[in-house]
PDB file of N, CA, C and O in Angstrom:
ATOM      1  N   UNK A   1       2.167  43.254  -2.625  1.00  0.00           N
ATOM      2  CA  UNK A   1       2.219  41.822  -2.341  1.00  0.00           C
ATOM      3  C   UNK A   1       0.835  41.385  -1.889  1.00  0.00           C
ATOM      4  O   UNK A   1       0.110  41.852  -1.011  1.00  0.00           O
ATOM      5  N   UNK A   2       0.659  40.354  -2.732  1.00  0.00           N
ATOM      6  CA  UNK A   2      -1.026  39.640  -2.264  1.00  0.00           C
ATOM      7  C   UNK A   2      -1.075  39.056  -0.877  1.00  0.00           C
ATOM      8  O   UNK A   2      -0.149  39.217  -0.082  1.00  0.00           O
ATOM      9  N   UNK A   3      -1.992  38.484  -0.640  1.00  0.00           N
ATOM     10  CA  UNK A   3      -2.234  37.487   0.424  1.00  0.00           C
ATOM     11  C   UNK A   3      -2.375  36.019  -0.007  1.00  0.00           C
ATOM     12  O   UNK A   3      -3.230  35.517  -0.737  1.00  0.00           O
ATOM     13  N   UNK A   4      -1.007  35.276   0.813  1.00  0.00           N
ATOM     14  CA  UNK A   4      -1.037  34.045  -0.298  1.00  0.00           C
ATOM     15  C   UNK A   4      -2.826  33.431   0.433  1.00  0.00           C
ATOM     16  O   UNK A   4      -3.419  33.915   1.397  1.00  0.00           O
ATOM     17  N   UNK A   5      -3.243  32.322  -0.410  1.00  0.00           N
ATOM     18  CA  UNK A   5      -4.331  31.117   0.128  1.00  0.00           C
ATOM     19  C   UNK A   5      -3.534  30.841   1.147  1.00  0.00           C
ATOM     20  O   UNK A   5      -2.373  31.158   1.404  1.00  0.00           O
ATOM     21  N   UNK A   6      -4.876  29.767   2.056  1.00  0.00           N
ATOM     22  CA  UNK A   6      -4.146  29.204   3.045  1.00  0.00           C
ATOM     23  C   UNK A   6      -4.193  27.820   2.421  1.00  0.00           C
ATOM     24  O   UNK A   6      -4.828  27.396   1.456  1.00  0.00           O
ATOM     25  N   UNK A   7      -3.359  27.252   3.231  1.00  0.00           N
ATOM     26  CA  UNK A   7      -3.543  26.026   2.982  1.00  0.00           C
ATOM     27  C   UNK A   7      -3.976  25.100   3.343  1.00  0.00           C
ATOM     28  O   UNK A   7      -3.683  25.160   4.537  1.00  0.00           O
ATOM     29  N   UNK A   8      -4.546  24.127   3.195  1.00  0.00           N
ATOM     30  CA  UNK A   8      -5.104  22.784   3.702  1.00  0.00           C
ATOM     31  C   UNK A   8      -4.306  21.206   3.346  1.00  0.00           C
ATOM     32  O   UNK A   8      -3.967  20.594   2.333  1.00  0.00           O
ATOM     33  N   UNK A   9      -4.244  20.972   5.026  1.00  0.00           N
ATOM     34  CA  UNK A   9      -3.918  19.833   4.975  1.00  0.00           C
ATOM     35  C   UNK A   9      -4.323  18.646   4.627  1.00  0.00           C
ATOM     36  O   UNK A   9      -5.483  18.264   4.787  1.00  0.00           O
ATOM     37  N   UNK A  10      -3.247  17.843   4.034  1.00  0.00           N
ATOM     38  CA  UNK A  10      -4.225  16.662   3.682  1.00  0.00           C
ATOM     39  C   UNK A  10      -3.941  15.499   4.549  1.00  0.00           C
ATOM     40  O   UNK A  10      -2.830  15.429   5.075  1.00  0.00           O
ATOM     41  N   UNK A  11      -4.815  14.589   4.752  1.00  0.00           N
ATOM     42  CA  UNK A  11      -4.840  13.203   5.887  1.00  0.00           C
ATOM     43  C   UNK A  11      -3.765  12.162   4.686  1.00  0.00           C
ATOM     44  O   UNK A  11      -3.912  12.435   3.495  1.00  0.00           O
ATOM     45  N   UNK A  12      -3.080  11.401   4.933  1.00  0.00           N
ATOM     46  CA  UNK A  12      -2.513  10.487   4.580  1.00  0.00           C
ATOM     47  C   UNK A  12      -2.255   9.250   4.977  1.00  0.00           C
ATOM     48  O   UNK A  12      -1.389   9.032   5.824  1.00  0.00           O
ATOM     49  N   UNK A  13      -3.019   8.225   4.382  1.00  0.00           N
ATOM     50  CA  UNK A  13      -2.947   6.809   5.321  1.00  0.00           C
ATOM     51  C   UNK A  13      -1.481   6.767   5.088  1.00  0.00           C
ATOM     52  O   UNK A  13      -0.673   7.298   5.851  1.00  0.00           O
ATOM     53  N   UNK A  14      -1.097   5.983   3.784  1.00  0.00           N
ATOM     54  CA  UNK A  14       0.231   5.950   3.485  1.00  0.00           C
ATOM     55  C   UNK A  14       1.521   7.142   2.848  1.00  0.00           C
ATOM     56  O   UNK A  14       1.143   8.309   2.941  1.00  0.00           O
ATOM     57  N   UNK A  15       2.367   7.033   2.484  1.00  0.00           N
ATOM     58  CA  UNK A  15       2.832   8.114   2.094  1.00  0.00           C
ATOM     59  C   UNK A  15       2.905   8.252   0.851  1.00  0.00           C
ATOM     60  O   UNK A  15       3.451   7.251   0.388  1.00  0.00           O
ATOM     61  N   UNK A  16       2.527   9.272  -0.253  1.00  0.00           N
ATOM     62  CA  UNK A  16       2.565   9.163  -1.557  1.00  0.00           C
ATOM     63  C   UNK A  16       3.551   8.290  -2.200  1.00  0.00           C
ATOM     64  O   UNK A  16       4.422   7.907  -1.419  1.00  0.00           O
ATOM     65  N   UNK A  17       3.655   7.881  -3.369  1.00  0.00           N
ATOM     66  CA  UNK A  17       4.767   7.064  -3.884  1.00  0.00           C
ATOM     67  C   UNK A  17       6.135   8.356  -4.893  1.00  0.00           C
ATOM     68  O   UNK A  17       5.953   9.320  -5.636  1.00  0.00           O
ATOM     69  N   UNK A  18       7.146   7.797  -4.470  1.00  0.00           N
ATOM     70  CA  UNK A  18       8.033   8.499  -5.423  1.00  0.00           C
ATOM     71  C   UNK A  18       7.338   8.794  -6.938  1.00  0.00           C
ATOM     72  O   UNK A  18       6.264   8.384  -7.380  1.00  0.00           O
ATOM     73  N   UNK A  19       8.396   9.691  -7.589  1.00  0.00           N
ATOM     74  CA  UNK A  19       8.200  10.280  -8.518  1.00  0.00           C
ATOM     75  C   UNK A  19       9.564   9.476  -9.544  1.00  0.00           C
ATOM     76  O   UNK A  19      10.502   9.117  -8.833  1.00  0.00           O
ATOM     77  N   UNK A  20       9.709   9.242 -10.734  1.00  0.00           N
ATOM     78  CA  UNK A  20      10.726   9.011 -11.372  1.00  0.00           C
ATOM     79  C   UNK A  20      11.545   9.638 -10.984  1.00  0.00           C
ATOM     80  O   UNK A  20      12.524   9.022 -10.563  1.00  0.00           O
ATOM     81  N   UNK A  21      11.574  11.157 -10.925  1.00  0.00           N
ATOM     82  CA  UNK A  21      12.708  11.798 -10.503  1.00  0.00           C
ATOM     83  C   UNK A  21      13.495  11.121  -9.438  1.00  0.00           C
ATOM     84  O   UNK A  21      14.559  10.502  -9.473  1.00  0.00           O
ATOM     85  N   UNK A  22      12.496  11.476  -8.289  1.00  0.00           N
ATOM     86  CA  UNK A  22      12.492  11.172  -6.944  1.00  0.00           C
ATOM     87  C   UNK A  22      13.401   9.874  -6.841  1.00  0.00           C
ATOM     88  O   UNK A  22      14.481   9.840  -6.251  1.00  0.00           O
ATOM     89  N   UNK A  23      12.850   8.897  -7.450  1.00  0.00           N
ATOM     90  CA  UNK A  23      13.364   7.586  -7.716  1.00  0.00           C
ATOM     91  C   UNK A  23      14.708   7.371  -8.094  1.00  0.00           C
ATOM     92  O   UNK A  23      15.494   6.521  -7.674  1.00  0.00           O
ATOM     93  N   UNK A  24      14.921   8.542  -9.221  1.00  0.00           N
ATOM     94  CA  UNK A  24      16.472   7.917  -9.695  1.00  0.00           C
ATOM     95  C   UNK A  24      17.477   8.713  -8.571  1.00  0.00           C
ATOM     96  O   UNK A  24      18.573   8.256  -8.246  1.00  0.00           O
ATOM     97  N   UNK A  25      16.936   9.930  -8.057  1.00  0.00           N
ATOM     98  CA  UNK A  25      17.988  10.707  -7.148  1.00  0.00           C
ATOM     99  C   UNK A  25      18.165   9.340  -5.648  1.00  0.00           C
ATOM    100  O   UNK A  25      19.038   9.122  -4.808  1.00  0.00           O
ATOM    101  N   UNK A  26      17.265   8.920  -5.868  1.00  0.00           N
ATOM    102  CA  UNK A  26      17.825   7.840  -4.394  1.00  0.00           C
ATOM    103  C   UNK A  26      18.239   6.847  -4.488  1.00  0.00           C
ATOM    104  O   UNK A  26      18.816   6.205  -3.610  1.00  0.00           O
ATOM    105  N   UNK A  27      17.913   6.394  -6.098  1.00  0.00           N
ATOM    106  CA  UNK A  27      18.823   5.419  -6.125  1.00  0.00           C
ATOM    107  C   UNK A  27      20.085   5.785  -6.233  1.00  0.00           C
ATOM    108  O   UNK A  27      20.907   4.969  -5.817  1.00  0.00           O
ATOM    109  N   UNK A  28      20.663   7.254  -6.881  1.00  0.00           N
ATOM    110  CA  UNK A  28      21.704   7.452  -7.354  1.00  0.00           C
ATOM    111  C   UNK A  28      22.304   7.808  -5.921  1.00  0.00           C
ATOM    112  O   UNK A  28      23.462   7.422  -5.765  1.00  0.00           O
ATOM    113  N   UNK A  29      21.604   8.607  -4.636  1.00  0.00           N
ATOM    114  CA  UNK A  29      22.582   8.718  -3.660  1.00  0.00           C
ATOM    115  C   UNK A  29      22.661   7.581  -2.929  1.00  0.00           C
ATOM    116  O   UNK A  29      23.431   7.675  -1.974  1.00  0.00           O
ATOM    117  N   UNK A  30      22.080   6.459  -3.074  1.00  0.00           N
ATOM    118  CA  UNK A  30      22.553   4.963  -2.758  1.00  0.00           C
ATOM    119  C   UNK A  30      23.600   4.280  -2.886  1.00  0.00           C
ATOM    120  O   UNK A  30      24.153   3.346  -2.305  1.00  0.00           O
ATOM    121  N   UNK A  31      23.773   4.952  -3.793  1.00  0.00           N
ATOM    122  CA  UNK A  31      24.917   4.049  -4.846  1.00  0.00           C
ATOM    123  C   UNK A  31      26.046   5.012  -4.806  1.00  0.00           C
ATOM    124  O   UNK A  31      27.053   4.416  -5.189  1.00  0.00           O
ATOM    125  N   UNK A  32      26.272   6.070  -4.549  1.00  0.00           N
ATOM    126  CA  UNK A  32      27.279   7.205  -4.709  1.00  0.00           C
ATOM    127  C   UNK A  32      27.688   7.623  -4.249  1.00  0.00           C
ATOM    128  O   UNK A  32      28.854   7.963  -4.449  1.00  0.00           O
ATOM    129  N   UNK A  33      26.378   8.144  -2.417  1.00  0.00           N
ATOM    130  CA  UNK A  33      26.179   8.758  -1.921  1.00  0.00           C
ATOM    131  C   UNK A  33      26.276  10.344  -1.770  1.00  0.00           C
ATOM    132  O   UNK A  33      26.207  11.031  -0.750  1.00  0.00           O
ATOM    133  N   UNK A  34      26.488  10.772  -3.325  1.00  0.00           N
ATOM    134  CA  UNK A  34      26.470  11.864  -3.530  1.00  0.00           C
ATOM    135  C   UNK A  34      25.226  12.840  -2.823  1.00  0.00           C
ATOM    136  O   UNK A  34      24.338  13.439  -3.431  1.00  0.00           O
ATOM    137  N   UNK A  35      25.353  12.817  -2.031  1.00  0.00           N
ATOM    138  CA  UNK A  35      24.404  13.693  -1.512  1.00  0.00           C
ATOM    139  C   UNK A  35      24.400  15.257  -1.786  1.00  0.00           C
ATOM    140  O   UNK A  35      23.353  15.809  -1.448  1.00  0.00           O
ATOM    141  N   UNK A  36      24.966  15.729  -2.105  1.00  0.00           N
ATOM    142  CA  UNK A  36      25.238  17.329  -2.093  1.00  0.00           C
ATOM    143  C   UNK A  36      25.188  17.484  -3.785  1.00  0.00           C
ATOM    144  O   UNK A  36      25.207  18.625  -4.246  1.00  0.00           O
ATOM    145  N   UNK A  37      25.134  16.510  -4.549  1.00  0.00           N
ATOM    146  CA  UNK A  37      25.554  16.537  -6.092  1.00  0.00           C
ATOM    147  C   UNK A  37      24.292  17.550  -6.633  1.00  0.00           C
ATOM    148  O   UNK A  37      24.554  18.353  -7.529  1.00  0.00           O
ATOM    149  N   UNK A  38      22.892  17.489  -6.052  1.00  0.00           N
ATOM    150  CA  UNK A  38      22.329  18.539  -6.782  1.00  0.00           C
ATOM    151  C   UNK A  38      22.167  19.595  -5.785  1.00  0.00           C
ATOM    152  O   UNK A  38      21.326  20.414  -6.156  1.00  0.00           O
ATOM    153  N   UNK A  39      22.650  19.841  -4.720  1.00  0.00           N
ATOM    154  CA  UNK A  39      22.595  21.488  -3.624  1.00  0.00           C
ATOM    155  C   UNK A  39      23.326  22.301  -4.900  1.00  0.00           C
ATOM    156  O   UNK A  39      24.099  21.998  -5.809  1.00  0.00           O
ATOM    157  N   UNK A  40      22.724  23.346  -4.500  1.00  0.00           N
ATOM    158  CA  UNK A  40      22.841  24.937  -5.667  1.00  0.00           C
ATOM    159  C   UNK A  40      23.197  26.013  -4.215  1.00  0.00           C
ATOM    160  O   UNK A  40      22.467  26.823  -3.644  1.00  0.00           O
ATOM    161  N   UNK A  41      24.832  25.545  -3.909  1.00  0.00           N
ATOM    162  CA  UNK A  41      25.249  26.597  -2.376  1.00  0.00           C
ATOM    163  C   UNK A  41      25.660  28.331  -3.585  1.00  0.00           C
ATOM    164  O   UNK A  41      26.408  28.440  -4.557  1.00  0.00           O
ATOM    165  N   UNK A  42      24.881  29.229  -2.978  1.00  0.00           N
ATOM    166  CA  UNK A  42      25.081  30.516  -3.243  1.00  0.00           C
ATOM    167  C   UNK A  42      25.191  31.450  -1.766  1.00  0.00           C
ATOM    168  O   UNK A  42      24.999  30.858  -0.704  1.00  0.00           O
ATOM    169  N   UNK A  43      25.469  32.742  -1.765  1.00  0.00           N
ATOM    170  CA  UNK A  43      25.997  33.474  -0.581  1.00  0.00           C
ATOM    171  C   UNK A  43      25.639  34.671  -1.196  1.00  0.00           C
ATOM    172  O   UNK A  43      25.881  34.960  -2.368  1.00  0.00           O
ATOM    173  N   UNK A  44      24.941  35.496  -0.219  1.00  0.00           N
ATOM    174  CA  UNK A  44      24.251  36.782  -0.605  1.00  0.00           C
ATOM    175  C   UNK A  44      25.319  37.521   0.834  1.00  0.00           C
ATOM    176  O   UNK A  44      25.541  37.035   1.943  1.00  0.00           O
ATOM    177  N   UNK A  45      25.902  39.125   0.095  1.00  0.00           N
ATOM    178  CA  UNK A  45      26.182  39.943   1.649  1.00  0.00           C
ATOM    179  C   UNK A  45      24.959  41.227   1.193  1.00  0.00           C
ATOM    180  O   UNK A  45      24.729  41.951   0.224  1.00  0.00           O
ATOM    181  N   UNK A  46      24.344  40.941   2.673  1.00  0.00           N
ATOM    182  CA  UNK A  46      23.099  41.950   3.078  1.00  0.00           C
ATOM    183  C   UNK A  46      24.053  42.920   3.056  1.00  0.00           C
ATOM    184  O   UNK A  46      25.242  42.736   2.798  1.00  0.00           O
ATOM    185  N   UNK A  47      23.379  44.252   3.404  1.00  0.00           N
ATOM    186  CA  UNK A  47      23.876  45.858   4.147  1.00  0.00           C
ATOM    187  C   UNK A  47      22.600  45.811   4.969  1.00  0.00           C
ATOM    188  O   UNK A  47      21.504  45.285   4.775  1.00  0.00           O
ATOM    189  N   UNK A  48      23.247  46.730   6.212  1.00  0.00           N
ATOM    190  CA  UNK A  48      22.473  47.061   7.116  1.00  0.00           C
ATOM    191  C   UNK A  48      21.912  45.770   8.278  1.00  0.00           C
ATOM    192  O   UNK A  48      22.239  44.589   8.400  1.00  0.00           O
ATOM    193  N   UNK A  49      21.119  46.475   8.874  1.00  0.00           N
ATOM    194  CA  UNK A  49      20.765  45.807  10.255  1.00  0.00           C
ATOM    195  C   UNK A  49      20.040  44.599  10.170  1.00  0.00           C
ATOM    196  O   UNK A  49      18.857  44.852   9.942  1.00  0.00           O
ATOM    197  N   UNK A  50      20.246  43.491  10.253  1.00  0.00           N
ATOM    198  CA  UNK A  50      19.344  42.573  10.368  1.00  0.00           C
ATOM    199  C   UNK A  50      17.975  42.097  11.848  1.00  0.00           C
ATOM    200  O   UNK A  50      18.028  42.073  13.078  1.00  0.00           O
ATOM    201  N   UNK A  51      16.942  41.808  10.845  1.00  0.00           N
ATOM    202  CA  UNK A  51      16.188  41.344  11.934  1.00  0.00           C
ATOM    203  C   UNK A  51      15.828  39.583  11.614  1.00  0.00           C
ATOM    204  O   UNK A  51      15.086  38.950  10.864  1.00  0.00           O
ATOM    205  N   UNK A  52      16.881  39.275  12.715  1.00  0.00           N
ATOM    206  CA  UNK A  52      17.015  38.051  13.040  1.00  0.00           C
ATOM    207  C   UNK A  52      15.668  37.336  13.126  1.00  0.00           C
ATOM    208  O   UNK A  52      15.509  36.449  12.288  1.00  0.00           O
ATOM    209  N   UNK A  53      14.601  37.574  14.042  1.00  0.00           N
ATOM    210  CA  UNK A  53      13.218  36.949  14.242  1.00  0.00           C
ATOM    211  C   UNK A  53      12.550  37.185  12.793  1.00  0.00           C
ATOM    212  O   UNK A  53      11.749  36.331  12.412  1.00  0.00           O
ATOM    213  N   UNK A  54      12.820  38.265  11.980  1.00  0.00           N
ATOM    214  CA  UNK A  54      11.809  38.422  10.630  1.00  0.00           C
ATOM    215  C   UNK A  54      12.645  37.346   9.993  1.00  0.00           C
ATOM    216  O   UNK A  54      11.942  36.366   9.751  1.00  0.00           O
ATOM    217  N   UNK A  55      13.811  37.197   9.661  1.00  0.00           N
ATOM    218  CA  UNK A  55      14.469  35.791   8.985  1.00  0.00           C
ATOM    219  C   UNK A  55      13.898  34.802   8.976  1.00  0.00           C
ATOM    220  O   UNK A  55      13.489  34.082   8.065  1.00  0.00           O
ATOM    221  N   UNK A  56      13.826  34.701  10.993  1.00  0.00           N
ATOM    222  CA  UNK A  56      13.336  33.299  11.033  1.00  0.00           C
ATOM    223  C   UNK A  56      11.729  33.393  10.239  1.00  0.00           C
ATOM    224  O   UNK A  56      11.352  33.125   9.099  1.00  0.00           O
ATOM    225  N   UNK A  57      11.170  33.813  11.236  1.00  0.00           N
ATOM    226  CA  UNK A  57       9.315  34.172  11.000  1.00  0.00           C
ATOM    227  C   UNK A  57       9.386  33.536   9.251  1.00  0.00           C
ATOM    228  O   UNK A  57       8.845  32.520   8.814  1.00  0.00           O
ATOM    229  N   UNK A  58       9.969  34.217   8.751  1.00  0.00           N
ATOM    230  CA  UNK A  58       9.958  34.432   6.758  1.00  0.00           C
ATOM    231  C   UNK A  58      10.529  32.309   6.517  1.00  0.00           C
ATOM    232  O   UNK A  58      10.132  31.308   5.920  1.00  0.00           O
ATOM    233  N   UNK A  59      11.559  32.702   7.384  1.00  0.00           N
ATOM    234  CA  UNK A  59      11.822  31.324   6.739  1.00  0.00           C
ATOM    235  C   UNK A  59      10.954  29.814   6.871  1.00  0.00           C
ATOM    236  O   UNK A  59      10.586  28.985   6.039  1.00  0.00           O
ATOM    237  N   UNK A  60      10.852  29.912   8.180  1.00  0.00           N
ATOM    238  CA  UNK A  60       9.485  28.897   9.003  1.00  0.00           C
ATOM    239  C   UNK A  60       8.206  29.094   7.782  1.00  0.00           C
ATOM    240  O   UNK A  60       7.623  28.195   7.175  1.00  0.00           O
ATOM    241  N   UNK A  61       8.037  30.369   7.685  1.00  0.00           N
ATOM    242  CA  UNK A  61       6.587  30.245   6.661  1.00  0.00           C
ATOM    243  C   UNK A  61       6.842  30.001   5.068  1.00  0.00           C
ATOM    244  O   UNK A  61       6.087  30.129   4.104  1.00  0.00           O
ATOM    245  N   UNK A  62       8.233  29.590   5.177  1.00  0.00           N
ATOM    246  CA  UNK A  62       8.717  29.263   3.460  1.00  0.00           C
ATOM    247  C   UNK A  62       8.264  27.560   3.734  1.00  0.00           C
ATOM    248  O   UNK A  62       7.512  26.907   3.010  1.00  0.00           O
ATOM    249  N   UNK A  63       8.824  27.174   4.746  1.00  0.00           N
ATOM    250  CA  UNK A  63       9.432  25.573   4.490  1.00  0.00           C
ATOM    251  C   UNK A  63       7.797  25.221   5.337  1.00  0.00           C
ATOM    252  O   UNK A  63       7.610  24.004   5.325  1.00  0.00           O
ATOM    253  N   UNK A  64       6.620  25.998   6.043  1.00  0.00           N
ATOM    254  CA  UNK A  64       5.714  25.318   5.998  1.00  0.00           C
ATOM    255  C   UNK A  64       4.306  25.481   4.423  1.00  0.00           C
ATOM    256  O   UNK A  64       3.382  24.697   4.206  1.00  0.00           O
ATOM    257  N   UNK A  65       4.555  26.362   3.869  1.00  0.00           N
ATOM    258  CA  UNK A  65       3.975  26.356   2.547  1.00  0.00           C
ATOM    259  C   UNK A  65       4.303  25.683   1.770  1.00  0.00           C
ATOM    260  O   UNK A  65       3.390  25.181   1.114  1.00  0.00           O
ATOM    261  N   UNK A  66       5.594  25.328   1.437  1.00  0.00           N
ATOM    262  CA  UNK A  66       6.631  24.161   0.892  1.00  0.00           C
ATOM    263  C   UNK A  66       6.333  23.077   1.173  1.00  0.00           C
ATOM    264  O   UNK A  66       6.430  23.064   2.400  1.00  0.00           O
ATOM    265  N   UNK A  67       5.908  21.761   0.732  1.00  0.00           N
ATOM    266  CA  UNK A  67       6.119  20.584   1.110  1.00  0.00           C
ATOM    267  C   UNK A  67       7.636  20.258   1.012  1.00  0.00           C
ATOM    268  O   UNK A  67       8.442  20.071   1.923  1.00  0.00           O
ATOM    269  N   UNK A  68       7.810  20.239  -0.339  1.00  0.00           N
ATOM    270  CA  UNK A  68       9.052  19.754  -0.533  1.00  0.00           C
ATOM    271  C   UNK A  68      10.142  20.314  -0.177  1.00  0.00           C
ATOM    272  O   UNK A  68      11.131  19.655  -0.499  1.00  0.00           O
ATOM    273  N   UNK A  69      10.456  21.724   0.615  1.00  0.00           N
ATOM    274  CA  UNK A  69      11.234  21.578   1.659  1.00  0.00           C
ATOM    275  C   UNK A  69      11.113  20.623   2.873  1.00  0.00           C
ATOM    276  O   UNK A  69      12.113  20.406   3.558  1.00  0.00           O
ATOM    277  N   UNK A  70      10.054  20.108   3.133  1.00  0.00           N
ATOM    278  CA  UNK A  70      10.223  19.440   4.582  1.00  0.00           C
ATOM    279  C   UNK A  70      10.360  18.121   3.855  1.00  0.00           C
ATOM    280  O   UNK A  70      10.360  17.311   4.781  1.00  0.00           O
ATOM    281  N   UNK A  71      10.510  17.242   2.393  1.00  0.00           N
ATOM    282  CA  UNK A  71      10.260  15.944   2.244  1.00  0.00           C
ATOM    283  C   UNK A  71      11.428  15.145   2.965  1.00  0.00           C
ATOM    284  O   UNK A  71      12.465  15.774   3.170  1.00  0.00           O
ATOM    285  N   UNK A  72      11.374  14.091   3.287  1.00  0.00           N
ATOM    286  CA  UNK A  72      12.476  13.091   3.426  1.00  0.00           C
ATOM    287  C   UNK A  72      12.378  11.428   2.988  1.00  0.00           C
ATOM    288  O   UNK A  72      11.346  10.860   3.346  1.00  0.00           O
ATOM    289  N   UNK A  73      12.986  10.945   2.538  1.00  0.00           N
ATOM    290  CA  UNK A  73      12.786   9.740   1.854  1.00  0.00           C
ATOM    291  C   UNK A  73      13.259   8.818   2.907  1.00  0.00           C
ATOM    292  O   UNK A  73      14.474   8.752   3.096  1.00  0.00           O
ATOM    293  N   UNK A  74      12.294   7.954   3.760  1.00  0.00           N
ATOM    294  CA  UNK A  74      12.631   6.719   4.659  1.00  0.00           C
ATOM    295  C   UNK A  74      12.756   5.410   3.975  1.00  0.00           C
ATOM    296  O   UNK A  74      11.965   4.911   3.174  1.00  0.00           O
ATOM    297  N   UNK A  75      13.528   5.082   4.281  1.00  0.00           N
ATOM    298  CA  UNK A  75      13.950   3.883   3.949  1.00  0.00           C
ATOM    299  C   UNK A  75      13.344   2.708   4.594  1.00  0.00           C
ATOM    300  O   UNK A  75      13.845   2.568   5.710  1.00  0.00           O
ATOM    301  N   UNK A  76      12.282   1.623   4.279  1.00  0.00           N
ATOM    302  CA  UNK A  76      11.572   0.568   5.148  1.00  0.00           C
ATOM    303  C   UNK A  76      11.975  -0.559   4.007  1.00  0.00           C
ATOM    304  O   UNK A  76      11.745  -0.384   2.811  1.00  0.00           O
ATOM    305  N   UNK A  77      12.627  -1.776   4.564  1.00  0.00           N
ATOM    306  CA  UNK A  77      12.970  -2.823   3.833  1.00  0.00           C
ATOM    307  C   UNK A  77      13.033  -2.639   2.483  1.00  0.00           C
ATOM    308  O   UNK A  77      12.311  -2.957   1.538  1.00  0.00           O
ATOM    309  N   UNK A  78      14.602  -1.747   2.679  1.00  0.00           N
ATOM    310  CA  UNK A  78      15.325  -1.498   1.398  1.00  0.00           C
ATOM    311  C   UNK A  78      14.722  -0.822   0.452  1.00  0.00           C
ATOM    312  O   UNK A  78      15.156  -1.066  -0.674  1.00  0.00           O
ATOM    313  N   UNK A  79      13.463   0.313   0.548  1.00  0.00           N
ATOM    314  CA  UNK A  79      12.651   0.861  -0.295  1.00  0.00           C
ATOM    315  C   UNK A  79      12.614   1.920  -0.194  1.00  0.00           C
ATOM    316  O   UNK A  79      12.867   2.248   0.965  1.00  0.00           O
ATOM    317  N   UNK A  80      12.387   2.857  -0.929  1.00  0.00           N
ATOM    318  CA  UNK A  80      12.241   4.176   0.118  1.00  0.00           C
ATOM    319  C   UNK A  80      10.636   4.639  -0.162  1.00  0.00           C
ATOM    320  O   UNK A  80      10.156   5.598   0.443  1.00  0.00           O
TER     321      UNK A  80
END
């Protein structure tokens, strides 16, 4: 296993603009509120001992390399 890059942050006056995608999934959970319509729920059973802190540690450094785990779409006068 390599050593990922690091990363660099970027300054943001405003917040990027949606994506088409982006766009139709909020309009569509607007309107539907299907929220869960694209979650992909799967269930893994481990063996053996878990280390709870390496989970976390692993997971924290998924969702901060990730943007788009941390995105959230705010809503400011009816827009997102």
């Amino acid at each position: 296993v390599g050593v990922e890059p690091a990363l660099e942050a970027r300054d943001r006056d405003t917040p990027p603009p949606l994506s088409l995608a982006q766009q139709r999934l909020w309009l569509l959970s607007r309107i539907d509120d299907a929220g869960a319509a694209y979650h992909m729920p799967c269930a893994y059973r481990l063996r053996g001992a878990l280390d709870a802190d390496a989970l976390a540690r692993a997971l924290r450094a998924l969702v901060a390399r990730h943007e788009a785990l941390r995105t959230r779409f705010d809503v400011v006068d009816g827009e997102a």
